[in-house]
gemmi code that builds the backbone of each chain (N, CA, C; Angstrom):
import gemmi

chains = {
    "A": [
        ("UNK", (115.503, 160.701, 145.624), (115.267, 159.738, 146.690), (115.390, 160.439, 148.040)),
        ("UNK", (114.596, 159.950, 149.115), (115.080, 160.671, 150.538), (114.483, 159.780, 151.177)),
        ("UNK", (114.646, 160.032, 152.119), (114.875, 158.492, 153.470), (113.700, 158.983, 154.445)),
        ("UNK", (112.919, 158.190, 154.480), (111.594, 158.470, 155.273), (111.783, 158.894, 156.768)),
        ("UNK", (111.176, 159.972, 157.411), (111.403, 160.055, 158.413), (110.746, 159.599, 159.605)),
        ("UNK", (111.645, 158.876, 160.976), (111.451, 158.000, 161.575), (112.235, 157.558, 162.326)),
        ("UNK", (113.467, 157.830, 162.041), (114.854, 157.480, 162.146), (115.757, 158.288, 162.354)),
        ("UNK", (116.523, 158.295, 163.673), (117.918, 158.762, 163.797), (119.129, 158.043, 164.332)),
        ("UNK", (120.134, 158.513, 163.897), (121.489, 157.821, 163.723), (122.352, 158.369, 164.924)),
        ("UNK", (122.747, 157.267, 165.445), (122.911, 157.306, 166.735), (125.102, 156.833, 167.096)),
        ("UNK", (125.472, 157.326, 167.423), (126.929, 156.654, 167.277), (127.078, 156.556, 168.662)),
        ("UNK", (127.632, 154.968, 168.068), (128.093, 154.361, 169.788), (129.607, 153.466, 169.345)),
        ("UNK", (130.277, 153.474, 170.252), (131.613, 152.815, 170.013), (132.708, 153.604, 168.660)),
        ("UNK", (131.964, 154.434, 168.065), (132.793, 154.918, 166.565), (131.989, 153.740, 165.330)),
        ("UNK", (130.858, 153.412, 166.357), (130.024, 153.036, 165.092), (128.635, 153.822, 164.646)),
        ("UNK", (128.486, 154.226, 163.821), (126.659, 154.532, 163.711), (125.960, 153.443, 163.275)),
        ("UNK", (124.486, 153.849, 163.928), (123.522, 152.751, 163.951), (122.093, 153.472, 163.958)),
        ("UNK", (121.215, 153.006, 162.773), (120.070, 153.674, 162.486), (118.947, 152.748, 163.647)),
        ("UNK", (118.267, 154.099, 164.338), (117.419, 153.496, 165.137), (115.989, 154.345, 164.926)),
        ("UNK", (114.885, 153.210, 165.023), (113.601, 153.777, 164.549), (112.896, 154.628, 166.107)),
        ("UNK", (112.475, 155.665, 165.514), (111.753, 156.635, 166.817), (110.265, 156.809, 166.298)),
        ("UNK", (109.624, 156.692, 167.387), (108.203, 157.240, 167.116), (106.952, 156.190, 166.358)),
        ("UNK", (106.094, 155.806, 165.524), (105.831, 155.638, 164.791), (106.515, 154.277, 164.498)),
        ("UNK", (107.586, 154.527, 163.306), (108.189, 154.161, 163.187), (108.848, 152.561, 164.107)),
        ("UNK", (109.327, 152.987, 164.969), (109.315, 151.565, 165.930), (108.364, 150.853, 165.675)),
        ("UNK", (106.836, 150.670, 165.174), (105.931, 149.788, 165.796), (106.428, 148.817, 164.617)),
        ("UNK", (106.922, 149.036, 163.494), (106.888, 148.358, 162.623), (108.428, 148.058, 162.160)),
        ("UNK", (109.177, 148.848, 162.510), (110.782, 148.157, 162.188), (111.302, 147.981, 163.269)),
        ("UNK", (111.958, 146.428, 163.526), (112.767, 145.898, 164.166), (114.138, 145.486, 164.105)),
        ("UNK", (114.883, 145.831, 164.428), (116.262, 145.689, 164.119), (117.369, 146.524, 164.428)),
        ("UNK", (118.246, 146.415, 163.667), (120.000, 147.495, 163.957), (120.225, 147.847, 162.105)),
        ("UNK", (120.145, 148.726, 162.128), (120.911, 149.238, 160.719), (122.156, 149.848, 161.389)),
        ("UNK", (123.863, 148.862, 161.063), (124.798, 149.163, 161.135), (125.352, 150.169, 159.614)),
        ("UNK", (125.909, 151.701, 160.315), (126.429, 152.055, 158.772), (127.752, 152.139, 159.104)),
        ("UNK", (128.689, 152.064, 158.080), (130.010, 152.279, 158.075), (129.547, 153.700, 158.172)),
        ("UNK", (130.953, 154.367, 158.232), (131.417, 155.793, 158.123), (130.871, 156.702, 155.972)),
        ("UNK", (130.820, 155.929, 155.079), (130.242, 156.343, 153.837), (129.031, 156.039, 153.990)),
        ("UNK", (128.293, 155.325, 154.884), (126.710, 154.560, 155.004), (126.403, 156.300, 155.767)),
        ("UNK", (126.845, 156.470, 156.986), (126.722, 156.791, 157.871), (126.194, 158.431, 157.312)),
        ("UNK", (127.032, 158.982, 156.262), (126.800, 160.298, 155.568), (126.152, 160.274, 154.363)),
        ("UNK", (126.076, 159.362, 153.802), (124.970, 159.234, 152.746), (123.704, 159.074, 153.491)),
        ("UNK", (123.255, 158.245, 154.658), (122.248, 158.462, 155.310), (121.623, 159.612, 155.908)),
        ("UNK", (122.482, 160.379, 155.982), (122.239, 161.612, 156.118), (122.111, 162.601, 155.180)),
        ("UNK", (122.802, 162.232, 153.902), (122.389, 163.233, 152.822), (121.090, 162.928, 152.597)),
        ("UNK", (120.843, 161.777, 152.636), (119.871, 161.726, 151.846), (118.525, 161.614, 152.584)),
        ("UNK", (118.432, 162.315, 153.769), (117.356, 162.444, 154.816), (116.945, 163.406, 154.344)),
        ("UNK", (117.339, 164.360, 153.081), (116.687, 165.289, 152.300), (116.847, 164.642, 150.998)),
        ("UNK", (115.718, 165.318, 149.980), (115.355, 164.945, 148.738), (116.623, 165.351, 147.859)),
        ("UNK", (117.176, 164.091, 147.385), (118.421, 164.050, 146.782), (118.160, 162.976, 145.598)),
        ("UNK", (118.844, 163.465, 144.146), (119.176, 162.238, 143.669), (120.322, 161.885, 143.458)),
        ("UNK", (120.585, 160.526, 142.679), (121.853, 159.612, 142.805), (122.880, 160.560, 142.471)),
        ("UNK", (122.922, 161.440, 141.275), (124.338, 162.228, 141.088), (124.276, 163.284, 142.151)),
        ("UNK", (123.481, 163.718, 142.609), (123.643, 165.020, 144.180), (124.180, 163.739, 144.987)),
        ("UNK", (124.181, 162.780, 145.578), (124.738, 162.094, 146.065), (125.969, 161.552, 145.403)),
        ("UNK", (126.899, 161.113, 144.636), (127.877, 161.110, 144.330), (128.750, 162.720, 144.240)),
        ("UNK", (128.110, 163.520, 143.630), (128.709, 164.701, 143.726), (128.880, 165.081, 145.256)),
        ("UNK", (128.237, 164.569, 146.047), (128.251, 165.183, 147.519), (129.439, 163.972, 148.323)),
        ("UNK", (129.561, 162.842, 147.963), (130.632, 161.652, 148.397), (131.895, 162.214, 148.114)),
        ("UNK", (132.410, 163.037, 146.637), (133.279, 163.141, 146.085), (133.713, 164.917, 147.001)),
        ("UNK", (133.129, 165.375, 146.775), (132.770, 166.444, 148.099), (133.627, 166.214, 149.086)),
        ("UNK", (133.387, 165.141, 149.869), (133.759, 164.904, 151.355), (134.639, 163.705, 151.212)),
        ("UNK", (135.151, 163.334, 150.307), (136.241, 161.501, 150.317), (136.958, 162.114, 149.335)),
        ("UNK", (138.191, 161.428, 149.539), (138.953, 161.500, 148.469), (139.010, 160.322, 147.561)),
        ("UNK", (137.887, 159.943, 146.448), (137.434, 158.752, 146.165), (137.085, 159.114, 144.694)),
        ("UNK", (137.494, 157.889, 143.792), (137.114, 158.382, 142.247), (136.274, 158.076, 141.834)),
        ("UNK", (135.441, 159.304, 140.994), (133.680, 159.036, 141.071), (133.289, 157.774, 140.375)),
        ("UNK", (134.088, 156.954, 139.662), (133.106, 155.186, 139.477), (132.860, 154.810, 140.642)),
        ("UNK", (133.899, 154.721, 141.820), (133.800, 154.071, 143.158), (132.469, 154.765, 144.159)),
        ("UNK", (132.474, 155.780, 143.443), (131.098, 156.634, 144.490), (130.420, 156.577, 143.825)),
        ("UNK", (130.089, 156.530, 142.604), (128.776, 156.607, 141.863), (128.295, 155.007, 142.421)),
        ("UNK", (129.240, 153.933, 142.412), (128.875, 152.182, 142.608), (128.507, 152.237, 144.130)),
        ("UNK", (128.894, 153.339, 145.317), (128.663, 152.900, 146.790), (127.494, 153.498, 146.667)),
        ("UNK", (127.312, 155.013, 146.056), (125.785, 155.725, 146.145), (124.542, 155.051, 145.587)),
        ("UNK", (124.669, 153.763, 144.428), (123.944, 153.664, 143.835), (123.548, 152.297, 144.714)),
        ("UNK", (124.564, 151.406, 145.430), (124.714, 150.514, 145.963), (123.457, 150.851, 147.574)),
        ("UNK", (123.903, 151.855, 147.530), (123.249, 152.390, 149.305), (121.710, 153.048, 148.686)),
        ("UNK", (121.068, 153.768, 147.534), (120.314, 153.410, 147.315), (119.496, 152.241, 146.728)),
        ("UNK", (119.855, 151.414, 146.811), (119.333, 150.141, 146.261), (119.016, 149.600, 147.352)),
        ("UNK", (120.404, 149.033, 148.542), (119.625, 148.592, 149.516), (118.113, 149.384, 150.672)),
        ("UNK", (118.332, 151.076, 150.728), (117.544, 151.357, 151.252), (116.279, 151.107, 150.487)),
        ("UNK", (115.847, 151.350, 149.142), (114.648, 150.968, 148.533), (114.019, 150.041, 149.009)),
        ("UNK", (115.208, 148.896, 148.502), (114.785, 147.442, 148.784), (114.290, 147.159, 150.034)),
        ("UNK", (115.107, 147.557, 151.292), (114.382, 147.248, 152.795), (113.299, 148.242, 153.218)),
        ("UNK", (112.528, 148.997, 152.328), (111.705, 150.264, 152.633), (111.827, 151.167, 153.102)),
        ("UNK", (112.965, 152.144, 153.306), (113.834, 153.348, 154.291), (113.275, 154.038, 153.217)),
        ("UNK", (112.817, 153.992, 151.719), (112.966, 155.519, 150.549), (111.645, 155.863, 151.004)),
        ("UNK", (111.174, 157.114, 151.105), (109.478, 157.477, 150.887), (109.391, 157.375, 149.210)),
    ],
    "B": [
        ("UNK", (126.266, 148.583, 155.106), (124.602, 148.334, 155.609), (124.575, 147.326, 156.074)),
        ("UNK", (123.964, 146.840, 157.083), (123.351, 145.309, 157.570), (122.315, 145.997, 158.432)),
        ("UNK", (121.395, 144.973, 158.125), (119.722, 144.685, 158.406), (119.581, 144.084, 158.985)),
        ("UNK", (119.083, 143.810, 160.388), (118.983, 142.681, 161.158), (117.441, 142.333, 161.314)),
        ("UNK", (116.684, 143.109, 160.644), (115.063, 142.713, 160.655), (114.550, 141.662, 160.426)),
        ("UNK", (115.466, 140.471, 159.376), (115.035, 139.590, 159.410), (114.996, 139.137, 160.783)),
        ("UNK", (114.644, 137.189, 161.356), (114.890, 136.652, 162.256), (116.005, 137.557, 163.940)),
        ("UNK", (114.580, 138.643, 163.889), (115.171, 139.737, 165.302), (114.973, 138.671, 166.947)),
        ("UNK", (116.086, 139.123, 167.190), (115.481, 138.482, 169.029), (116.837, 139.266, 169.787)),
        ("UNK", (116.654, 139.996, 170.299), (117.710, 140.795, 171.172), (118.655, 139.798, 171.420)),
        ("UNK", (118.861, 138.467, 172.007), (119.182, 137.831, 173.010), (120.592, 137.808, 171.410)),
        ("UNK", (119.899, 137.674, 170.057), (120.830, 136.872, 168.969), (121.981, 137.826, 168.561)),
        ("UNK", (121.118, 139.549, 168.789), (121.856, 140.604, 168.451), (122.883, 140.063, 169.310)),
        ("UNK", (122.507, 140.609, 170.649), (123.771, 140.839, 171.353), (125.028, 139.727, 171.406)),
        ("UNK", (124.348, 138.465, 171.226), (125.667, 137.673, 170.695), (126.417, 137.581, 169.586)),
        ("UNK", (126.119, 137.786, 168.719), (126.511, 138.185, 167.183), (127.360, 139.593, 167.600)),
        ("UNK", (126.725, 140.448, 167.473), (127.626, 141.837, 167.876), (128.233, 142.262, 168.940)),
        ("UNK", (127.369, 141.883, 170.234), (128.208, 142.181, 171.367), (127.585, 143.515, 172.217)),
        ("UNK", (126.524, 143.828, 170.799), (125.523, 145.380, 171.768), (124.444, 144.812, 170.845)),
        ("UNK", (123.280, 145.723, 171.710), (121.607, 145.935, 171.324), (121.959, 147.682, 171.006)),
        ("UNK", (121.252, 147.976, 170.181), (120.858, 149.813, 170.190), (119.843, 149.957, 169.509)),
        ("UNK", (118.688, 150.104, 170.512), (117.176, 150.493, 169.871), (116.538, 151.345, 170.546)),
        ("UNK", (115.408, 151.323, 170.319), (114.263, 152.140, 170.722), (113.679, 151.694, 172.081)),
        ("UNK", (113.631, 152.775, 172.775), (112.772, 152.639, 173.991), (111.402, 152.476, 173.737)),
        ("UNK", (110.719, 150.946, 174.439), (108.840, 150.966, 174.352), (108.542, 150.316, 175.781)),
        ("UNK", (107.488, 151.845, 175.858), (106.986, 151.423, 177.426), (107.383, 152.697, 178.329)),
        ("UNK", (106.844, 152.655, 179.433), (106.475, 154.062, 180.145), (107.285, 153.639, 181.855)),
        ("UNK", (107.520, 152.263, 181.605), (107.913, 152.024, 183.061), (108.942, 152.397, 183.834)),
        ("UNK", (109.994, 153.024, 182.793), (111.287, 153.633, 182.992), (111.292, 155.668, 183.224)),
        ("UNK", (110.094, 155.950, 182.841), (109.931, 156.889, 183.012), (110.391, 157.961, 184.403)),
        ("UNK", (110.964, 158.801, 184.348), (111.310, 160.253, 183.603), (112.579, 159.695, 182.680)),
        ("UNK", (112.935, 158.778, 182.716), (114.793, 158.012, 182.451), (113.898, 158.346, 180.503)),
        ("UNK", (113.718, 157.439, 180.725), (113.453, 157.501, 179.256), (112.321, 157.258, 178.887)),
        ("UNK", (111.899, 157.907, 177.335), (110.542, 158.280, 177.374), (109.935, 157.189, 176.066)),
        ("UNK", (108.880, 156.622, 175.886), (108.432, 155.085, 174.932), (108.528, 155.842, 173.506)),
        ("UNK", (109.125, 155.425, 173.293), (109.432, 155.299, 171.397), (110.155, 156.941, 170.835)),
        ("UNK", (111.118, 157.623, 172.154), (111.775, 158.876, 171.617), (112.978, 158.369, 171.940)),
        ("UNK", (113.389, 157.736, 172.838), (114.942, 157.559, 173.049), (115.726, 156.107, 172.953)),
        ("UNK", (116.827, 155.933, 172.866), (117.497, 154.713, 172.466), (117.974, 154.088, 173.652)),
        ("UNK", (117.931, 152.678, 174.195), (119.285, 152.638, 174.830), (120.303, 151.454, 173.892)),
        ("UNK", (121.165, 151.633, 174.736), (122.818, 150.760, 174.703), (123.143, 149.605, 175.331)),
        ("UNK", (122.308, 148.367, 175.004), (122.976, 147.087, 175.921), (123.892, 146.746, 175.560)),
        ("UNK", (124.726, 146.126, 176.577), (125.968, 144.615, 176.052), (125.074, 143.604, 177.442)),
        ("UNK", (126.057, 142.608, 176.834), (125.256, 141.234, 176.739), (126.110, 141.239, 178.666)),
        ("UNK", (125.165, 140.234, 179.708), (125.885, 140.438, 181.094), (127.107, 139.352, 181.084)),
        ("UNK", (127.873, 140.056, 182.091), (129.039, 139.100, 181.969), (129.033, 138.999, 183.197)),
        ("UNK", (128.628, 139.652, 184.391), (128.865, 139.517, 185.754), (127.769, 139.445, 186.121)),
        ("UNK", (127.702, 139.401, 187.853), (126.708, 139.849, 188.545), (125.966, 141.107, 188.291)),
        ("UNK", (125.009, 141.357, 188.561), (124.402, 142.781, 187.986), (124.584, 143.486, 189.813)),
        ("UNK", (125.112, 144.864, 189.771), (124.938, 145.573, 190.776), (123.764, 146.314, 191.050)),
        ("UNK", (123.457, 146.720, 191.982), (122.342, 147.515, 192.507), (122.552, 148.560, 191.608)),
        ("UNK", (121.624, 149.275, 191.084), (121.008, 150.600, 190.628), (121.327, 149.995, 189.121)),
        ("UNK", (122.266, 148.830, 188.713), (121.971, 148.587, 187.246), (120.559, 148.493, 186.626)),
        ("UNK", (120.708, 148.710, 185.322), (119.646, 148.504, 184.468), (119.559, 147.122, 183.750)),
        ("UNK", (118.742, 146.254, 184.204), (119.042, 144.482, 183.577), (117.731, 144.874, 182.249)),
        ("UNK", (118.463, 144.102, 181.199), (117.612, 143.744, 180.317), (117.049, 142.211, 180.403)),
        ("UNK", (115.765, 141.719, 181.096), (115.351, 140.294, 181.172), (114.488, 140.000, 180.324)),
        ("UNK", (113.957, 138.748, 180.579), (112.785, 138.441, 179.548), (111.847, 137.287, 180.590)),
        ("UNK", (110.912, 138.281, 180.019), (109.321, 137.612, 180.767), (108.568, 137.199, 180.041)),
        ("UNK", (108.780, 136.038, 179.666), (107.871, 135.468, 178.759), (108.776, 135.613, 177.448)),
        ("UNK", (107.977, 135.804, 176.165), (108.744, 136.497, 174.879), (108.391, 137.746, 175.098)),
        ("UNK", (108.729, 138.268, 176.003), (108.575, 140.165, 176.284), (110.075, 140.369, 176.591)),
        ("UNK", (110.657, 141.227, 176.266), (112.183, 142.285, 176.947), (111.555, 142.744, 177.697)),
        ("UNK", (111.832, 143.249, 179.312), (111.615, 144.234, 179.791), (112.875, 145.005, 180.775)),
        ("UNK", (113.299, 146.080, 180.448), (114.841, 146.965, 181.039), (114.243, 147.922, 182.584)),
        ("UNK", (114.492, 147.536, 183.303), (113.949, 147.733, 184.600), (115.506, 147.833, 185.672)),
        ("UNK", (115.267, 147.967, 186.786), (116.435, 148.460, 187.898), (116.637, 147.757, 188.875)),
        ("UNK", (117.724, 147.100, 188.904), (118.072, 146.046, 189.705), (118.239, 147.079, 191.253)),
        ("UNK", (117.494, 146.283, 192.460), (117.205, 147.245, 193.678), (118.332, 146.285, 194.121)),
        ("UNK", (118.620, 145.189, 194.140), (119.016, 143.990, 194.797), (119.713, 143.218, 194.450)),
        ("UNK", (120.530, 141.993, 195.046), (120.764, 140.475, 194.686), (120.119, 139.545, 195.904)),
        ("UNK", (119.619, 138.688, 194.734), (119.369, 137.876, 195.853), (119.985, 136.225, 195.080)),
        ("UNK", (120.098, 135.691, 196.100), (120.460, 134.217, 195.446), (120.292, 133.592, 194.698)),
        ("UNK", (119.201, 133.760, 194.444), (119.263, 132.771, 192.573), (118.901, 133.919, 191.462)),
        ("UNK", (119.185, 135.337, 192.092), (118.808, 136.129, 190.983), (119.060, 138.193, 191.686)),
        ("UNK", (118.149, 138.565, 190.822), (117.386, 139.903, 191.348), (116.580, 140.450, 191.832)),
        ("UNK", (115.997, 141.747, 192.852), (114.303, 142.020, 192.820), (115.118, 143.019, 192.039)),
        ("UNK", (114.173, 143.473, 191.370), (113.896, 144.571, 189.884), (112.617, 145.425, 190.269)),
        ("UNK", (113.055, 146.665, 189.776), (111.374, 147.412, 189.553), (111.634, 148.350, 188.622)),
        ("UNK", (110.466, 148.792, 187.980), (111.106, 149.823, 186.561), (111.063, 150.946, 187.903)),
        ("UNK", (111.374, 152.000, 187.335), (111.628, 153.680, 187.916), (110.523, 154.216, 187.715)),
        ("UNK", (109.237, 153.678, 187.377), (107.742, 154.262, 187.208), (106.808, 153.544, 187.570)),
        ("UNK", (107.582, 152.330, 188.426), (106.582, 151.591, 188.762), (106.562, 151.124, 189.927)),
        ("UNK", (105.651, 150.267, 190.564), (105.348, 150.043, 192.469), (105.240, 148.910, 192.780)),
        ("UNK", (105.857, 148.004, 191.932), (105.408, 146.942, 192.515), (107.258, 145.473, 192.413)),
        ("UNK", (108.077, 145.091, 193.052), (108.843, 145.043, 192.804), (108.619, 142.990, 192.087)),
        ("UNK", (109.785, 142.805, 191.007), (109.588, 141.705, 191.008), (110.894, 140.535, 190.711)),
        ("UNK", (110.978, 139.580, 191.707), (112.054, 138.201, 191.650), (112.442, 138.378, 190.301)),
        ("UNK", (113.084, 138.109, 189.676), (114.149, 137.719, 188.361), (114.849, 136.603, 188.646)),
        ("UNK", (114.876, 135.606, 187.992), (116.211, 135.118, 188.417), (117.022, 135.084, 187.421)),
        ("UNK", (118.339, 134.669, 187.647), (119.334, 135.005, 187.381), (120.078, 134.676, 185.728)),
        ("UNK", (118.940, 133.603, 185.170), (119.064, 133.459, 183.517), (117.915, 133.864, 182.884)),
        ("UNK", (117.349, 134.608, 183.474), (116.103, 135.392, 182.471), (116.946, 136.818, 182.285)),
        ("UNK", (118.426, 137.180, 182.745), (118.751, 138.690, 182.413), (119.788, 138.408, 181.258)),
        ("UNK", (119.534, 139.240, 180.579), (120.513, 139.044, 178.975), (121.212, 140.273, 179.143)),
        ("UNK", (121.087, 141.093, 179.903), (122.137, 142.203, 179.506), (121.657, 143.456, 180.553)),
        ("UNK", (122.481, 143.997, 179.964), (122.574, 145.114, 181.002), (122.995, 146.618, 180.272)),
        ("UNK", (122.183, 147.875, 180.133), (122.044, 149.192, 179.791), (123.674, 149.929, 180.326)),
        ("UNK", (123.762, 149.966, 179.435), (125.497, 150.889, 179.950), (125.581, 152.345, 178.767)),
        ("UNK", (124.660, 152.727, 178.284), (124.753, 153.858, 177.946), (123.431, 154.178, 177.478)),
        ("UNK", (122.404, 155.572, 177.318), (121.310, 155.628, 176.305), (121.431, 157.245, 175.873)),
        ("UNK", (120.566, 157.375, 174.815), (119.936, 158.779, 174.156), (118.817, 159.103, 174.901)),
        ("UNK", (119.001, 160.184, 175.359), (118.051, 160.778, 176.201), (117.416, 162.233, 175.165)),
        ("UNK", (116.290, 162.013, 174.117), (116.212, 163.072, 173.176), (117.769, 162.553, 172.436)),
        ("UNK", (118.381, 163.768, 172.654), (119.486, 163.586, 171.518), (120.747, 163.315, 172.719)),
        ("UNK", (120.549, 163.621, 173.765), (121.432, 163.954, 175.053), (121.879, 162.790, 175.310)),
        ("UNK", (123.493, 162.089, 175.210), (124.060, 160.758, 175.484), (124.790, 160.828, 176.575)),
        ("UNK", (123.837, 159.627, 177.386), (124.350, 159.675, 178.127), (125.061, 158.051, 179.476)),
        ("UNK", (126.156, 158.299, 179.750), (126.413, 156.946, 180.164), (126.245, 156.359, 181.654)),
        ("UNK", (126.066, 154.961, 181.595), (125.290, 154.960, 183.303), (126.631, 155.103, 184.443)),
        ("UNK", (127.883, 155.294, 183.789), (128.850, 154.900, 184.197), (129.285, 156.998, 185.133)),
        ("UNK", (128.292, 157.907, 184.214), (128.069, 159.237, 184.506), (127.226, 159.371, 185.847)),
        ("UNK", (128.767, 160.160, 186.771), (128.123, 160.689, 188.274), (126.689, 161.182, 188.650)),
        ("UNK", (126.506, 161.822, 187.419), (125.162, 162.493, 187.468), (123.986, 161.638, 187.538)),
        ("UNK", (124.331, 160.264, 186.739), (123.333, 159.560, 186.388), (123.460, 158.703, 187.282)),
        ("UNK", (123.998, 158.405, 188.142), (124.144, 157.530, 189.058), (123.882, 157.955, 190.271)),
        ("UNK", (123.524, 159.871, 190.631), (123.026, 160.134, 191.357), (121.519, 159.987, 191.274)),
        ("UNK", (120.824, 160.686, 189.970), (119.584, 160.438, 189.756), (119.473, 159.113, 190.127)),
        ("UNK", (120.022, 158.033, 189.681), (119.022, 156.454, 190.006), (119.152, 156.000, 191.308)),
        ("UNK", (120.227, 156.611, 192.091), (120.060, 156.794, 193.517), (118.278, 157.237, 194.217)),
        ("UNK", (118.492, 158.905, 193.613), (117.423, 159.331, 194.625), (116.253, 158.707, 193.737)),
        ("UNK", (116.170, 157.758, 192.503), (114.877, 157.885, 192.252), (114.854, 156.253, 193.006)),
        ("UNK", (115.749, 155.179, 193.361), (115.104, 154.334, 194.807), (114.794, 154.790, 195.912)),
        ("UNK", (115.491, 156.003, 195.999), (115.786, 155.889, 198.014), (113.893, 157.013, 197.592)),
        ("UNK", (113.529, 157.710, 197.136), (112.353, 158.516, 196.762), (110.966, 157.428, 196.343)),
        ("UNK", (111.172, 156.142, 196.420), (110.346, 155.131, 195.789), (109.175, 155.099, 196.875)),
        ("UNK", (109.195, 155.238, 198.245), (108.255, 155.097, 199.262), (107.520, 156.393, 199.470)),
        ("UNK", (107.897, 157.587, 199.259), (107.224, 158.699, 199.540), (106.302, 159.234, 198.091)),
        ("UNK", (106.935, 158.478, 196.645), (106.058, 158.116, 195.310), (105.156, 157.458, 195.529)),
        ("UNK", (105.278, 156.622, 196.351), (104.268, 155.435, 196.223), (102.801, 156.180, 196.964)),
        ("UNK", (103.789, 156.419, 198.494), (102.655, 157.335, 199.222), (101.681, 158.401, 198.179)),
        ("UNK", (102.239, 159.591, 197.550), (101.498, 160.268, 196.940), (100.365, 159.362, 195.715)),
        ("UNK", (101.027, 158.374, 194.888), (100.135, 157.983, 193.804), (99.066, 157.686, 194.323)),
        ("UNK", (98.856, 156.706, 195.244), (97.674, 155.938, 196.339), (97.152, 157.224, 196.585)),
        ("UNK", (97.507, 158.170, 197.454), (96.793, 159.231, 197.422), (96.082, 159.772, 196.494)),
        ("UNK", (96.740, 160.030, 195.124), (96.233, 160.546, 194.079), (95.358, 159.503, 193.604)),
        ("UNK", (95.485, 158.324, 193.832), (94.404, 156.811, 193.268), (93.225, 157.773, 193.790)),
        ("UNK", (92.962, 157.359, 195.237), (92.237, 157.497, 196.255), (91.397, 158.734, 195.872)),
        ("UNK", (91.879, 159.714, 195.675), (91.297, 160.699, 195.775), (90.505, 160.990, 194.020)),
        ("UNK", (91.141, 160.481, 193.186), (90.407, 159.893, 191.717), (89.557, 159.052, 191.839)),
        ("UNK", (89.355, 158.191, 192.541), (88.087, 157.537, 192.901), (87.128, 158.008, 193.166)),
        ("UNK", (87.059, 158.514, 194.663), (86.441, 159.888, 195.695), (85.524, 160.285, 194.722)),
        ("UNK", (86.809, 161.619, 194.148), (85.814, 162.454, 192.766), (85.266, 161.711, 191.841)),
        ("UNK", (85.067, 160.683, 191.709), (84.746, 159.718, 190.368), (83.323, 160.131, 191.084)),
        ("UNK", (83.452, 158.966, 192.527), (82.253, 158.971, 193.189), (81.600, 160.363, 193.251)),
        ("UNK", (81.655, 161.225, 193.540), (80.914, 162.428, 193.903), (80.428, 162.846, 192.619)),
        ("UNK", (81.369, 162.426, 191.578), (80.655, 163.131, 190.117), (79.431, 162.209, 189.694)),
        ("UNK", (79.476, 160.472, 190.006), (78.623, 159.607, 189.224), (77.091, 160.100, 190.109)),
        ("UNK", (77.293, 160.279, 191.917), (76.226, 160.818, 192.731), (75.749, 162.019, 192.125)),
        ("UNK", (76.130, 162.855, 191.558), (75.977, 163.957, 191.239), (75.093, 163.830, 189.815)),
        ("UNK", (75.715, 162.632, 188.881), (74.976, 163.145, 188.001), (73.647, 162.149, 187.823)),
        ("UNK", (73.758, 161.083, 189.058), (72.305, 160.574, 189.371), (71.131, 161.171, 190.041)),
        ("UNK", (71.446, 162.159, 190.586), (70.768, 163.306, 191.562), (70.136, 163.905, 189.784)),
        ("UNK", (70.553, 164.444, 189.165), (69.527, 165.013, 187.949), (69.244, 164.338, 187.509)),
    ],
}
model = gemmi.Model(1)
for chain_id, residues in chains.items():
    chain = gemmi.Chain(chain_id)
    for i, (resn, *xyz) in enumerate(residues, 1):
        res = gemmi.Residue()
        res.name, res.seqid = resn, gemmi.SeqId(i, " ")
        for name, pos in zip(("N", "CA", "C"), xyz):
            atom = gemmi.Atom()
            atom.name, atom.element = name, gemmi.Element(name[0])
            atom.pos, atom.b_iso = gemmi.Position(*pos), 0.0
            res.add_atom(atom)
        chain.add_residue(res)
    model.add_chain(chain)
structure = gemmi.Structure()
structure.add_model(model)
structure.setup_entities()
């Protein structure tokens, strides 16, 4: 999976927030708020990654036990599919 | 994750959250920021807007983020930083006000000396712009003319 490009992540307040550039703008409107695990999975996966390179890469950087990252990685690709962010 | 694409209207963001953070569209703010490369940072207004602020209003169902020159009594005059022609606001068509943006990747806040010098000289510089564009109109015309004579002569 990898996250179409269009988009950069922008931190304001100690929050990140996906904002569309270029292109992109004419057709997405909105705020993609990420937490801090949104925030680096969005970024892993701005390169061609799949679901276990992404859990292996959560477990990497959190101190978190891989059911709980395999369920947020699989969770955060699902919603990006679903709202059209995957190429 | 949250998606706000459904049912979008700036005015709903900023009450719900308390900020806007999107994409710049439009050329009128120009050299500040450039249409569909950089972001800015609203919160929703709570005061009077000061001179050299950036008001986010609405004209019509259009946003437009332009530079408060003024107050005037029931409102603002406004003009973007690329543009010549100044215009009334009043005072419940402004939803907010620019307090930080991405410039490329470069963040930067309006609350920054630097940036508050630039939006200085780019009012007090607004009459000697104006002078040159008219010039440059003028003289794009001119040559228009001399080229259309020119190529009726063959």
């Amino acid at each position: 999976m990898k996250i179409k490009n269009g988009f950069v992540v922008r931190k304001v307040g100690g929050e990140s927030v996906v904002v569309p550039v270029g292109e992109m703008s004419k057709n997405f409107h909105g705020m993609i708020n990420l937490n801090e695990t949104g925030a680096f999975l969005w970024n892993f996966f701005t390169a061609e990654h799949t679901v276990d390179e992404g859990v292996q890469a959560l477990l990497g950087e959190y101190d978190v036990e891989e059911e709980i990252a395999r369920t947020d990685v699989e969770q955060f690709v699902k919603t990006i599919q679903e709202n059209g962010f995957a190429e | 994750m949250e998606n706000t694409t459904e049912k979008w209207k700036i005015e709903d963001v900023l009450k719900e959250k308390g900020v806007y953070i999107g994409p710049t569209v439009g050329v009128s703010m120009l050299p500040m920021l450039k249409n569909r490369r950089d972001t800015i940072v609203v919160k929703p207004k709570t005061e009077r807007l000061k001179r050299l602020d950036v008001a986010l209003y609405k004209r019509g169902d259009a946003y437009v983020l332009h530079r408060v020159l003024a107050s005037t009594e029931k409102g603002y005059i406004i003009r973007g930083d690329n543009c010549y022609a100044d215009e009334n606001v009043p005072e419940e068509a402004v939803i907010g006000v620019l307090t930080e943006f991405f410039r490329k990747d470069k963040h930067i806040l309006c609350t920054d000396k630097k940036y508050i010098r630039y939006a200085e000289r780019r009012v007090k510089t607004y009459k000697p712009r104006r002078f040159f564009v008219r010039i440059k109109t003028k003289i794009r015309a001119f040559g228009g003319k001399i080229l259309r004579a020119l190529r009726l002569k063959k």
